[in-house]
Every structure is written in structure tokens, then in C-alpha cells.
C-alpha positions in Angstrom: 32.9 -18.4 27.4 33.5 -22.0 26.5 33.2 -23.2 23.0 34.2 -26.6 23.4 32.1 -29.7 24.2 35.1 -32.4 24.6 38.8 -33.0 25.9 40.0 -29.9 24.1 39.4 -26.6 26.2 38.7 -23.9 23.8 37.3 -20.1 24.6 35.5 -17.9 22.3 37.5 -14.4 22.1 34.8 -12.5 21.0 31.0 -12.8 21.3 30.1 -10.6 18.3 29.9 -13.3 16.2 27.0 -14.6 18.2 25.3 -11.7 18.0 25.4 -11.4 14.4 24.2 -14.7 14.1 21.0 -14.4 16.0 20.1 -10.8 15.3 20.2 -11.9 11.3 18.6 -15.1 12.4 16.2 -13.5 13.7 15.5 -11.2 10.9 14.4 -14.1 9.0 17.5 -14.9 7.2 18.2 -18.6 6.1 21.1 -19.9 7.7 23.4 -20.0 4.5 22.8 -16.1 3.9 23.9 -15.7 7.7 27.4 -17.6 7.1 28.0 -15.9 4.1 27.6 -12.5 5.9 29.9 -13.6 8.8 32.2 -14.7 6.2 32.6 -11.3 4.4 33.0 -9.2 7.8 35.7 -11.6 8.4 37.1 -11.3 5.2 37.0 -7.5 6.0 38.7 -7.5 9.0 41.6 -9.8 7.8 42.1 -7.8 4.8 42.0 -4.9 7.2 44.4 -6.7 9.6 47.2 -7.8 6.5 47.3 -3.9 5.3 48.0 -2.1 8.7 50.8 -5.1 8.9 52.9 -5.8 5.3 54.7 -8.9 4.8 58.4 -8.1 4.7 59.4 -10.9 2.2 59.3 -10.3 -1.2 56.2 -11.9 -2.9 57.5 -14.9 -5.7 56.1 -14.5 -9.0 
């Protein structure tokens, strides 16, 4: 799926987002509320994604 709309050729990876989007949408939810829910499951997932995988440099205090 393209998700561009000029020179640069971009392609969404995953179309869950999307379907987030309109199913909330569609529940009546303002748009703001909507973002802010994508935004946490993305949170999730990245906070998911940075446990499974540990930085191996020491963190600087």
C-alpha cells in the first residue's frame, strides 16, 4: 500500500493502524482520543520490542 502522495515512495508495513483508526472512529471517538490510543499501543509495542532486545552499552548516569 502506498502512503505517499509526492516524489518520495513510501509503503505502509502494516495496515492495523488503519483499522484502529476507523473502527474507534467509528465508535464515536473524537479524533484526539483516537491518536492518543494509537500512541499508547505503540508505546506498548516499543517498550515490548527494547525488553526482548537490551542495549549492550552501559547506561551513563
Amino acid at each position: 500500500m502506498t502512503a505517499s502522495s509526492g516524489l518520495p515512495d513510501r509503503h505502509r508495513l502494516n495496515r492495523g493502524g488503519d483499522r484502529q483508526l476507523t473502527r474507534r472512529l467509528a465508535e464515536g471517538k473524537p479524533l484526539r482520543e483516537v491518536k492518543r490510543c494509537l500512541e499508547r499501543i505503540i508505546a506498548g509495542q516499543l517498550f515490548r520490542t527494547l525488553q526482548q532486545h537490551p542495549s549492550t552499552t552501559p547506561a551513563t548516569p
